[in-house]
Backbone as a ProteinNet text record, in pm:
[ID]
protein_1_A
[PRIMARY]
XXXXXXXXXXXXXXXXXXXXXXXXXXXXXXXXXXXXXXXXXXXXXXXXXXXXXXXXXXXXXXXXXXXXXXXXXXXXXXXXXXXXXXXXXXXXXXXXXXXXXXXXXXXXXXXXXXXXXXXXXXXXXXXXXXXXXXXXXXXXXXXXXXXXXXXXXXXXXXXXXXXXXXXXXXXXXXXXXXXXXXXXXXXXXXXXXXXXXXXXXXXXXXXXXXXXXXXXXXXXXXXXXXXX
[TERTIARY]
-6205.9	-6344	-6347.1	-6441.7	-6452.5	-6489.6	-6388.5	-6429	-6563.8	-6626.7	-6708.6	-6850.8	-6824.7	-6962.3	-6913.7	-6955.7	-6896.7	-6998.9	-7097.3	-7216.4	-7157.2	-7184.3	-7148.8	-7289.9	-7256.6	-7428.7	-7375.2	-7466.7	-7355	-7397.1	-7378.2	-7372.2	-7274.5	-7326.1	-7230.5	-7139.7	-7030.9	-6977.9	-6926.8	-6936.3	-6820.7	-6638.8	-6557.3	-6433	-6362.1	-6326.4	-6218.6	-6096.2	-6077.8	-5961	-6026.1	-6116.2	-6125.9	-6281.5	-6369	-6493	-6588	-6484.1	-6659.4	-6720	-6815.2	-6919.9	-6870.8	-6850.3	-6793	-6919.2	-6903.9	-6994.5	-6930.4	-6997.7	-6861	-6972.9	-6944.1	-7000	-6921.3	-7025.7	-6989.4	-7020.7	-6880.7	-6888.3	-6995.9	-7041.7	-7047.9	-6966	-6802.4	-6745.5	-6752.9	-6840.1	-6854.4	-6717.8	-6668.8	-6544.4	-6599.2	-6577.1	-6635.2	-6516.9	-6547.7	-6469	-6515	-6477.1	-6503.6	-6493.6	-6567.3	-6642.9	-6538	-6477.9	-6383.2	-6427.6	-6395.3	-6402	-6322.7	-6420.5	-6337.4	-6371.4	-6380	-6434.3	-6553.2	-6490.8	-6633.1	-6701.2	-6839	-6945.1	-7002.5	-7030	-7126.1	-7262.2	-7369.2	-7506	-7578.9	-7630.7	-7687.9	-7859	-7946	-8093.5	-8103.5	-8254.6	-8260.7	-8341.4	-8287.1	-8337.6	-8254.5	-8176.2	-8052.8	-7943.9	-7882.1	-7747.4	-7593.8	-7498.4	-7388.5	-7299.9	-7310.9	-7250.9	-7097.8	-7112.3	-6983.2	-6882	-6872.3	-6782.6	-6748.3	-6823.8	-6805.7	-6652.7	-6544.3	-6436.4	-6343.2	-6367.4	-6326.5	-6382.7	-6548.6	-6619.5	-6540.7	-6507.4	-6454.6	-6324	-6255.9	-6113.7	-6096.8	-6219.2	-6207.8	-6268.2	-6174.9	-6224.9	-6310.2	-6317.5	-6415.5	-6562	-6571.2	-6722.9	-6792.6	-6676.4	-6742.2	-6805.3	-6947.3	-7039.3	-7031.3	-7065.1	-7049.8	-7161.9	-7197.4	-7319.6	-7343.5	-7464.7	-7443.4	-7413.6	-7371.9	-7361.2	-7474.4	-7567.5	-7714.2	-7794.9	-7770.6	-7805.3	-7722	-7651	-7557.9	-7583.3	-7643.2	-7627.8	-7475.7	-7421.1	-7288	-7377.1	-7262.2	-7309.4	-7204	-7214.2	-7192.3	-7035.4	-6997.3	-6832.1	-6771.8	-6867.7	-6823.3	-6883.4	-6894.2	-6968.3	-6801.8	-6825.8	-6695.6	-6645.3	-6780.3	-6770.1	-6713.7	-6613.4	-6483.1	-6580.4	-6572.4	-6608.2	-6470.5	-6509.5	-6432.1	-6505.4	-6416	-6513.4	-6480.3	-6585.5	-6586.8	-6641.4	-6599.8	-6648.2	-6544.9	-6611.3	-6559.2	-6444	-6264.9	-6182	-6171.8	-6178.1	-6172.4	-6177.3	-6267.6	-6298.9	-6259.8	-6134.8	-6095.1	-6000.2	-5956.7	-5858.9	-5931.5	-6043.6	-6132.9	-6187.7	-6178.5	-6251.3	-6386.5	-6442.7	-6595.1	-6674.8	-6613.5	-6685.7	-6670.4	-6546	-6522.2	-6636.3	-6691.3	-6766.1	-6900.1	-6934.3	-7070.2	-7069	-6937.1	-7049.4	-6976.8	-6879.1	-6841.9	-6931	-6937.6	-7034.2	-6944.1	-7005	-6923.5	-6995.9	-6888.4	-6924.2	-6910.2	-6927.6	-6866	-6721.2	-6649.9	-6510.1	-6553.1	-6467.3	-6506.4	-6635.7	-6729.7	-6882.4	-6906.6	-6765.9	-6786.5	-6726.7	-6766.6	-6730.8	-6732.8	-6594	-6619.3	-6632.3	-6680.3	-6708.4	-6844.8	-6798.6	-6961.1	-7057.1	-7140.4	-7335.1	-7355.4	-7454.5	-7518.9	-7608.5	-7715	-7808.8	-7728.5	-7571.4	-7501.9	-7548.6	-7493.6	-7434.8	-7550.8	-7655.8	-7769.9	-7826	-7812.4	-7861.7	-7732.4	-7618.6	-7500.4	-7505.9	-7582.5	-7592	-7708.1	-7805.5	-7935.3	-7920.7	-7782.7	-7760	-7652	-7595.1	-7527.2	-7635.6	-7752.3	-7810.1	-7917	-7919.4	-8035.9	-7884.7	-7777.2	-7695.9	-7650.1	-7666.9	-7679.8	-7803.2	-7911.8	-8040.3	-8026.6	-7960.4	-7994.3	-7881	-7777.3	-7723.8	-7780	-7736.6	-7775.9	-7779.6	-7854.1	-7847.4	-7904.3	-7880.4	-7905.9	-8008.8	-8046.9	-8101.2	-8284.6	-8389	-8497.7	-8499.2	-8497.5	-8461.5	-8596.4	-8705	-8812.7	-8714.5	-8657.1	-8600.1	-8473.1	-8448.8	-8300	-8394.5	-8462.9	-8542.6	-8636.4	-8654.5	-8737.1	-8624.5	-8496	-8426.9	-8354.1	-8282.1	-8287.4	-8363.7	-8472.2	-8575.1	-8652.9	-8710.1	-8832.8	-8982	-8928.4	-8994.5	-8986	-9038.8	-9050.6	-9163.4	-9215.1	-9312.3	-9201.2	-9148.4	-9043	-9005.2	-9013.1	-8956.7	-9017	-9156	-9203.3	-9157.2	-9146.7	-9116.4	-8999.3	-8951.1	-8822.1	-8721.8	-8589.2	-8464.6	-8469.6	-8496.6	-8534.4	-8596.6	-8747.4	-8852.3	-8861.2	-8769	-8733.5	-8631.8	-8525.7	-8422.8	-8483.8	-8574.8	-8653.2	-8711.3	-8789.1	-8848.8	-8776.6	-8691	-8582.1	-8522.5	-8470.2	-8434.4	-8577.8	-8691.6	-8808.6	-8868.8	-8827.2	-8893	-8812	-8696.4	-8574.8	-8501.6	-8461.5	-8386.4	-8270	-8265.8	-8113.2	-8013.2	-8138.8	-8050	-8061.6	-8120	-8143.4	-7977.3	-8003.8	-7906.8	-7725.4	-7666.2	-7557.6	-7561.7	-7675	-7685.3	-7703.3	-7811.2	-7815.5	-7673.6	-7569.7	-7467	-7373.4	-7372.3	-7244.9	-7297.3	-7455	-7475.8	-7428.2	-7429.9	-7471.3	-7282.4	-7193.4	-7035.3	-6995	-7074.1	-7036.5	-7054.6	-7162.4	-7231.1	-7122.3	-7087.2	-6998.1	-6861.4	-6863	-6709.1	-6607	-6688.4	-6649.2	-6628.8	-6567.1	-6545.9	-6688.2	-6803.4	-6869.7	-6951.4	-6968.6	-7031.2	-6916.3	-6871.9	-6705.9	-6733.9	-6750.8	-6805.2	-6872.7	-7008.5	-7137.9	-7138.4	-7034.2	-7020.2	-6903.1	-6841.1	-6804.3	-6847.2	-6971.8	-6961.9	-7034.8	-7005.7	-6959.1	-6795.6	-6742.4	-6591.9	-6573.9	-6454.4	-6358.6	-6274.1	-6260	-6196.9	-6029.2	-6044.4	-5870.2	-5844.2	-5938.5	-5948.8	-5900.2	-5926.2	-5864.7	-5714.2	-5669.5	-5547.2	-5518	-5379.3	-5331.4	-5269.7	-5350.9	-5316.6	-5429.5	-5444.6	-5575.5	-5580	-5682.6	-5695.4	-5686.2	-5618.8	-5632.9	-5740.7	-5766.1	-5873.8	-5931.5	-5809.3	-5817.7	-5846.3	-5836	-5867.2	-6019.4	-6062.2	-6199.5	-6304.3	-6259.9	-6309.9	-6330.5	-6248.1	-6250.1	-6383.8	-6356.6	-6396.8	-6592.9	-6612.6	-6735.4	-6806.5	-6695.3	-6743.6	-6775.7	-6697.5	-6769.2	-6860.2	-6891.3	-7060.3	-7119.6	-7198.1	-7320.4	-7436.6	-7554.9	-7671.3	-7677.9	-7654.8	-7642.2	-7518.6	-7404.3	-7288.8	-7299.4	-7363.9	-7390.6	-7497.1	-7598.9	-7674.6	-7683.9	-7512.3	-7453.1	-7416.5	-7323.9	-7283.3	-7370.5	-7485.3	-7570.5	-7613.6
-7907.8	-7888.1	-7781.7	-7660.8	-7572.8	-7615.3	-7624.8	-7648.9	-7612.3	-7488.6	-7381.1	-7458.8	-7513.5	-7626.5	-7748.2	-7886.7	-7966.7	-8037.1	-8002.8	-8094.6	-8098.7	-8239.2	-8293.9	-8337.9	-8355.3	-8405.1	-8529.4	-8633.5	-8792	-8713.4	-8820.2	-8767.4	-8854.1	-8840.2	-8933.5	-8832.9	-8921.4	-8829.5	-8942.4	-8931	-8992	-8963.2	-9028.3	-9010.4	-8980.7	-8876.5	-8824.5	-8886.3	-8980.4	-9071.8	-9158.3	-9245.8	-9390.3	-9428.1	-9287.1	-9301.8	-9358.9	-9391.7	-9530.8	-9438.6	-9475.5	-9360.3	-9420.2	-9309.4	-9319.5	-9234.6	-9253.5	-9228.3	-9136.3	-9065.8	-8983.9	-8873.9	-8747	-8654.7	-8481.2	-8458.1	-8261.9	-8194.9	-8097.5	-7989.1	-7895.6	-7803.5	-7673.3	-7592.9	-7600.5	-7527	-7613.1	-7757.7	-7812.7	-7919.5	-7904.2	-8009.9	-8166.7	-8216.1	-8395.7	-8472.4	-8556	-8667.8	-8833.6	-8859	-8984	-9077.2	-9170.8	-9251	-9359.4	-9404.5	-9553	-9628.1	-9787.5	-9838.9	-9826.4	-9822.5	-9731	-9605.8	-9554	-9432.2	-9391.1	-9276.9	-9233.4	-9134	-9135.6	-9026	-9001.8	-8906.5	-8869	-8848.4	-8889.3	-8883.8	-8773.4	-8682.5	-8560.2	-8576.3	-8594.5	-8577.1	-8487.6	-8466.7	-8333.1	-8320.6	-8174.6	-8203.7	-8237.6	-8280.2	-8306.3	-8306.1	-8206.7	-8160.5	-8241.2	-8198.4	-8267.4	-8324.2	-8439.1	-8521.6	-8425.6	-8377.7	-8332.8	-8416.6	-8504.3	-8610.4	-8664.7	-8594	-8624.1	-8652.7	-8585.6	-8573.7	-8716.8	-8721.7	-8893.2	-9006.3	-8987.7	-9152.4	-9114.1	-9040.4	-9040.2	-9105	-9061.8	-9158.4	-9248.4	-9289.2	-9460.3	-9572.5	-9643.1	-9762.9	-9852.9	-9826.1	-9928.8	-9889.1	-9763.2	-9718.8	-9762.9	-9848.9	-9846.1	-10053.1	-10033.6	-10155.3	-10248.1	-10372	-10457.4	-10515.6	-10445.6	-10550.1	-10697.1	-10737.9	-10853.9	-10912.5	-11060.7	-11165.8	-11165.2	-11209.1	-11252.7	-11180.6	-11067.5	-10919.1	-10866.5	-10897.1	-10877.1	-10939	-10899.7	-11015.8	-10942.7	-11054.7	-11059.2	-11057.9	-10983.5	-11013.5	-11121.4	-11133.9	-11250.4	-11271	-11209.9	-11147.5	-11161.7	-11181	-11180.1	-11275.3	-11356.9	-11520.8	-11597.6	-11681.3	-11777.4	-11913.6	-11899	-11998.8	-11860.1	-11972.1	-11925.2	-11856.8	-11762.2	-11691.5	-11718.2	-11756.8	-11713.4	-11601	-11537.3	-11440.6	-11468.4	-11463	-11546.2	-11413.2	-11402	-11327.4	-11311.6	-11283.6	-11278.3	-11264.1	-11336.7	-11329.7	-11176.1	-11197.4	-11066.8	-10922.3	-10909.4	-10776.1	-10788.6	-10886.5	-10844.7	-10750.5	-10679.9	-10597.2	-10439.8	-10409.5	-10320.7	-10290	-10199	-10218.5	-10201.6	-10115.1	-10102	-10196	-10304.7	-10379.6	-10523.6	-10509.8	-10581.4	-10613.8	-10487.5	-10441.3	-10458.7	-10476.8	-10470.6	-10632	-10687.4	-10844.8	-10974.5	-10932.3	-11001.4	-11063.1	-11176.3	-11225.9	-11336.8	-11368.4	-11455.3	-11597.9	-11689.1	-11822	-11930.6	-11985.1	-12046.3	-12117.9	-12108.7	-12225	-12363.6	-12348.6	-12525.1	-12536.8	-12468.2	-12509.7	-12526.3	-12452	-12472.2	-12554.6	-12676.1	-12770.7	-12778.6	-12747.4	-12718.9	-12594.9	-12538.5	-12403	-12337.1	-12231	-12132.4	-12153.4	-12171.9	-12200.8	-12083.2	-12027.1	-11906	-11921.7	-12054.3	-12059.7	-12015.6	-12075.6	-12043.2	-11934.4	-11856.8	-11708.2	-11639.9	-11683.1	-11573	-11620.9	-11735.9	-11735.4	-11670.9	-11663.1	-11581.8	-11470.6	-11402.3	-11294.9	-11231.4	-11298.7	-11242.3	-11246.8	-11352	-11327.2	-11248.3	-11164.3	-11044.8	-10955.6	-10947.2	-10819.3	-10862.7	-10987.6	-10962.1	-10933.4	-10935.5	-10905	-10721.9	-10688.8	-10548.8	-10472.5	-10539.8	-10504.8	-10533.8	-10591.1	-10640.3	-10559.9	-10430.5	-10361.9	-10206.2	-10195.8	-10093.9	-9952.7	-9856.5	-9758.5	-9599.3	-9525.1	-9376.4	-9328.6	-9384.7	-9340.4	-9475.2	-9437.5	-9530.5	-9591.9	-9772.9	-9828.4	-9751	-9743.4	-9641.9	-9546.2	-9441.4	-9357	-9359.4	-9498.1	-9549.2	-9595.4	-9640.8	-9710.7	-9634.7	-9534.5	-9464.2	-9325.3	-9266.3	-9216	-9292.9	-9407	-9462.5	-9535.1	-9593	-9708.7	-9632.2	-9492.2	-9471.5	-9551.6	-9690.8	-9781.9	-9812.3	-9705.8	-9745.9	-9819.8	-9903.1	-9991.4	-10113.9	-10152.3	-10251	-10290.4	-10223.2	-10218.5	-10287.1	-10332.8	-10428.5	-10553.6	-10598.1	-10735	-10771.8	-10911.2	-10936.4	-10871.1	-10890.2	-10864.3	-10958.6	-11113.2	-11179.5	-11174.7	-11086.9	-11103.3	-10926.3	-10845.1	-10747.5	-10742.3	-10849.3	-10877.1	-10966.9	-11028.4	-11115.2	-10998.4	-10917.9	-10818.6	-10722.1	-10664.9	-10584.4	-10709	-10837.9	-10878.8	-10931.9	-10886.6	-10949.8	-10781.2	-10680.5	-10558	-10451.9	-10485.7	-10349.4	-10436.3	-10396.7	-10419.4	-10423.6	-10304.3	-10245.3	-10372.6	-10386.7	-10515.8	-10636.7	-10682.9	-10795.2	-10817.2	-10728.5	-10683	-10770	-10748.3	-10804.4	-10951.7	-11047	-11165.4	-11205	-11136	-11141.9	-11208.2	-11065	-11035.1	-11123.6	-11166.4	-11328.5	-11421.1	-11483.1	-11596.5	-11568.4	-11457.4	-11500	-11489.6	-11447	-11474.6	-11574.3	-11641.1	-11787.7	-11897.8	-11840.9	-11911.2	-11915.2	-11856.2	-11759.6	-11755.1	-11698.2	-11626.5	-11568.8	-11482.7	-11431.8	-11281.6	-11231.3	-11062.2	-10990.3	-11034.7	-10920	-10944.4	-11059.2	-11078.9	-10991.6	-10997.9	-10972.8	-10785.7	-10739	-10645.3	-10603.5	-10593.8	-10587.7	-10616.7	-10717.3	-10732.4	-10577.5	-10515	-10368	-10262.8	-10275.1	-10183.9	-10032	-9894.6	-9875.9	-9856.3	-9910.9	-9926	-10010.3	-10008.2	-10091.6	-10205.5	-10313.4	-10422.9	-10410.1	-10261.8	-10234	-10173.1	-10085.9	-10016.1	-10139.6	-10254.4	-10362.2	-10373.6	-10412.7	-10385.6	-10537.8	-10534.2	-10699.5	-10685.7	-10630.5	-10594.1	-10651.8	-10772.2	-10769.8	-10774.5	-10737.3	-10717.7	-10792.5	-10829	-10944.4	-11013.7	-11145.6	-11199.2	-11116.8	-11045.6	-10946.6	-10863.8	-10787.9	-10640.7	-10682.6	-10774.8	-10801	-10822.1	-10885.7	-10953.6	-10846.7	-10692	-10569.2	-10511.8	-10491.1	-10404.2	-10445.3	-10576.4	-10617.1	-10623.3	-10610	-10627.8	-10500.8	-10374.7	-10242.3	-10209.9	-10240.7	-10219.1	-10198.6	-10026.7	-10052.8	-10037.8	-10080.3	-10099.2	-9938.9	-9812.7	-9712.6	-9737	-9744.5	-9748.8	-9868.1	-9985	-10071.6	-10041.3	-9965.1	-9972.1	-9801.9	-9754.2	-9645.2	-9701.4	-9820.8	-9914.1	-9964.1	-9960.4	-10051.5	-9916.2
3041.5	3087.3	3196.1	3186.7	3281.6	3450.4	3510	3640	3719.6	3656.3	3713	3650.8	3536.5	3473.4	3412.7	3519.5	3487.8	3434.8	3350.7	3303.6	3162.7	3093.3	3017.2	2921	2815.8	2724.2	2641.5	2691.2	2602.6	2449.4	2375.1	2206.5	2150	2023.7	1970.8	1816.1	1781.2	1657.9	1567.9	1423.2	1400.3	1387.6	1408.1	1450	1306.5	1335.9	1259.2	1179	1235.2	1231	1116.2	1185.5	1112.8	1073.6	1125.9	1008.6	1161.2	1232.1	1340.9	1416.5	1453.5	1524.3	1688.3	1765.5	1920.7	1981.3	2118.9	2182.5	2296.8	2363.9	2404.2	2493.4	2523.1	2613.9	2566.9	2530.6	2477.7	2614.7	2628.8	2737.3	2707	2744.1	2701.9	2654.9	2608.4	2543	2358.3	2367.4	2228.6	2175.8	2315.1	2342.3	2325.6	2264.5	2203.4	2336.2	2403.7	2515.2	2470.9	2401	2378.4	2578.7	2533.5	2665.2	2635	2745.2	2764.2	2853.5	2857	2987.6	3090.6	3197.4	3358.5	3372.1	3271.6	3305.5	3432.1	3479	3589.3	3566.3	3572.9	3520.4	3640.2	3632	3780.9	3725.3	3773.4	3750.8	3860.3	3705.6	3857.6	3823.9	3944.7	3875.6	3961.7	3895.6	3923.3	4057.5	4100.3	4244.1	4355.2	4299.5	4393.7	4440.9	4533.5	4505.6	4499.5	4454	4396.7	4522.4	4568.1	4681.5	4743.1	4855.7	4956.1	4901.5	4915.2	4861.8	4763	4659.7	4522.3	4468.2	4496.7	4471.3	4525.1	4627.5	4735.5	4665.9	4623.3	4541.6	4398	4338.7	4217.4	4192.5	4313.9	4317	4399.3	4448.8	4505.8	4400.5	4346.8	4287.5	4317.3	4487.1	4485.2	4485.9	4433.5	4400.5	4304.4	4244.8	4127.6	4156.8	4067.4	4071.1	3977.7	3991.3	3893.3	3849.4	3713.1	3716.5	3735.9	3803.4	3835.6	3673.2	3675.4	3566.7	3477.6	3570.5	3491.7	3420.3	3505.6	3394	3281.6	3256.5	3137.6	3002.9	2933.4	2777	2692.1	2694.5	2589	2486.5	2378.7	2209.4	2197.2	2081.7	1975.2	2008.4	1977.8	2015	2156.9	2254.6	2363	2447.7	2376.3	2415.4	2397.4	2505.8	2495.3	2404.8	2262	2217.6	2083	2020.8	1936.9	1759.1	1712.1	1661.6	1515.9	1361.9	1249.8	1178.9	1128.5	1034.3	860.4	813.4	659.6	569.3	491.5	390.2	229.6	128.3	7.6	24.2	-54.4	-51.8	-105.7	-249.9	-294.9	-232	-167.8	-116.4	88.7	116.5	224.5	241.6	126.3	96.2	158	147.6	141.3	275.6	357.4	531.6	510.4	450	417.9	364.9	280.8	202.4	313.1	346.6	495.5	570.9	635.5	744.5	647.9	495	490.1	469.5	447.7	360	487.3	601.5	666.9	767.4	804.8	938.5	1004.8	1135.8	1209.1	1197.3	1214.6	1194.7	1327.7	1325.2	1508.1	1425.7	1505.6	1425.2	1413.2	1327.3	1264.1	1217.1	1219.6	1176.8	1004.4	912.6	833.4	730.3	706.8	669.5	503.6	491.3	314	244.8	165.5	116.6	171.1	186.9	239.5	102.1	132.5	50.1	60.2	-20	-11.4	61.5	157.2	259.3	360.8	377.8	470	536.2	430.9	461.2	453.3	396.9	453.7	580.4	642.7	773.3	861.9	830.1	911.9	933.2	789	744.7	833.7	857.9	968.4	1028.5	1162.3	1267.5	1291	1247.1	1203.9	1195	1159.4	1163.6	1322	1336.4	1464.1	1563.5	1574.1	1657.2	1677.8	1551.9	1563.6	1595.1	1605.4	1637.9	1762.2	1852.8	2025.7	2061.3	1944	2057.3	2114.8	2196.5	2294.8	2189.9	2191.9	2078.6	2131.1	2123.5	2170.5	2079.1	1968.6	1907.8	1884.5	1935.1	1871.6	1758.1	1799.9	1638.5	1531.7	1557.2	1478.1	1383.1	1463.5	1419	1326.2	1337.4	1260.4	1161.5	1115	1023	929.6	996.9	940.2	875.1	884.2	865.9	731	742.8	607.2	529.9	556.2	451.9	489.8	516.8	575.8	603.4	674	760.6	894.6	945.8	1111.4	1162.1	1059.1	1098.7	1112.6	1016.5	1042.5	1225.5	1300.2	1426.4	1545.3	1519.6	1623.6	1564.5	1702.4	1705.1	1783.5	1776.7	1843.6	1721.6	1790	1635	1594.4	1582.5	1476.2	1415.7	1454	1374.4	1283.6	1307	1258.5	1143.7	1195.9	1111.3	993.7	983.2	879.5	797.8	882.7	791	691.1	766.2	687.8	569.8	564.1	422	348.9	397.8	342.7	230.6	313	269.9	205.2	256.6	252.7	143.5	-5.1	-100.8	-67.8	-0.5	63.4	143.1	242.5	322.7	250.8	216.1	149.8	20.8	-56.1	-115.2	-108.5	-15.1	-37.3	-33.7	41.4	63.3	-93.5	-169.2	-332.9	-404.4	-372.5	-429.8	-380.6	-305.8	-268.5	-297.4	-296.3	-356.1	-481.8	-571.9	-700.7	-723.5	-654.7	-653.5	-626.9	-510.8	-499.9	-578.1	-683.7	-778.6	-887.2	-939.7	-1033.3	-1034.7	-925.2	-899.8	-1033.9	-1086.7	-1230.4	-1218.4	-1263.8	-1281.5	-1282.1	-1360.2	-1373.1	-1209	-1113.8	-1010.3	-869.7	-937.6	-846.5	-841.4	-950	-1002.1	-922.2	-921	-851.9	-674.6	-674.5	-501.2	-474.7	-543.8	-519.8	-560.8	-630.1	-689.2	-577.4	-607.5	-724	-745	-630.4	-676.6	-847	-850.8	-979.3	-887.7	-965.6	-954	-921.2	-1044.9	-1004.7	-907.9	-815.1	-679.3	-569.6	-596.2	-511.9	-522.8	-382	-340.6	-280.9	-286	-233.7	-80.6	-2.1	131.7	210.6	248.8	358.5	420.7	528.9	617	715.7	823.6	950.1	981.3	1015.1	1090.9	1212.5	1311	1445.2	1444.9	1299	1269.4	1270.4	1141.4	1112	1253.9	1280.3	1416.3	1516.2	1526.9	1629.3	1545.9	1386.6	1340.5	1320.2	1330.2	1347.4	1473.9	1589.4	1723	1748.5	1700.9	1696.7	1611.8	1493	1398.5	1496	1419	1478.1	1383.5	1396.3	1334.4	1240.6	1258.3	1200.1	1087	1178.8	1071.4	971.4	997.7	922.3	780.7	837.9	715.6	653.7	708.9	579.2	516.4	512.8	403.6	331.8	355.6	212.1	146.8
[MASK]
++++++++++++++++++++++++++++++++++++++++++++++++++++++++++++++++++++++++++++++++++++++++++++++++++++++++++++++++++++++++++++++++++++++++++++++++++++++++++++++++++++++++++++++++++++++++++++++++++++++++++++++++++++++++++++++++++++

């Protein structure tokens, strides 16, 4: 980063590596910095010149603030009550199909085989959980970019997340496609829960409970509904 301009523009990209969308800050030379925790940003408004001391609060740790407790909402993932993640055997081999038909369950809550009521009420709190996260972009503008419905967007995320499997085919869609596997559990349903992959595109490698469990705690409401 040019010493001489140290202004930065957040932004987001997806990652080169592994497809997930990161969030991060472009130089003016078009240099991408992905954003970590701990990290220190300096906030300039305008109008106001860049602190004498800028250099000293940057490398004192204890500048840095904590949000209080109470102001904080944890997601789903980061609530202290114990989290399984359930989804089609078949297609845990697959990270994408992973990430579209996986949801979290509380442990132990499921007593016996997953129902298809189950999993579509799992399935909506999986999407009102990606609707309550934090986003750079206006949910309007996410909604209206793929379902071109940015009316969809008032309301709470429950009452948004109802609408989207009430209006949007799209989302609604995979909850379809596992009842009717759970119903079944036959090749041509098996089928249809990949498609447009092949059956033989499945691989006998699956994926971890830890992997699943990272890879849902990072979804976000964009990267989620590229997959449908």
């Amino acid at each position: 980063m040019d010493q001489n301009n140290p202004i930065g523009t957040i932004t987001t990209r997806q990652c080169p590596a592994c497809g997930h969308h990161e969030v991060g800050y472009t130089t003016h030379d078009g240099t991408f910095h992905a954003l970590s925790p701990g990290d220190r940003i300096l906030i300039l408004h305008h109008g106001h010149p860049v602190p004498s001391n800028i250099h000293s609060i940057l490398e004192e740790p204890s500048s840095i603030h904590a949000v209080p407790e109470e102001q904080v909402q944890p997601s789903k993932m980061d609530q202290p009550i114990a989290f399984d993640v359930w989804l089609p055997p078949p297609v845990r081999c697959d990270r994408s199909l992973c990430m579209k038909y996986g949801v979290l369950i509380p442990s132990g809550s499921l007593n016996g085989e997953m129902t298809g009521d189950l999993y579509e009420q799992a399935y909506k709190e999986k999407l009102v959980m990606l609707l309550e996260l934090d986003s750079f972009t206006p949910l309007p503008v996410i909604l209206d970019r793929f379902f071109s419905a940015p009316n969809l967007a008032a309301g709470s995320p429950k009452q948004i997340a109802q609408a989207l499997l009430q209006d949007i085919s799209e989302v609604e869609e995979p909850v379809t496609r596992v009842k009717e596997w759970l119903e079944k559990k036959d090749e041509n349903s098996l089928g249809k829960l990949i498609h447009p992959g092949s059956i033989q595109s499945l691989n006998d490698q699956p994926i971890s409970d830890e992997a699943l469990k990272q890879g849902l705690h990072d979804l976000t409401l964009e990267a989620f509904f590229e997959l449908l």
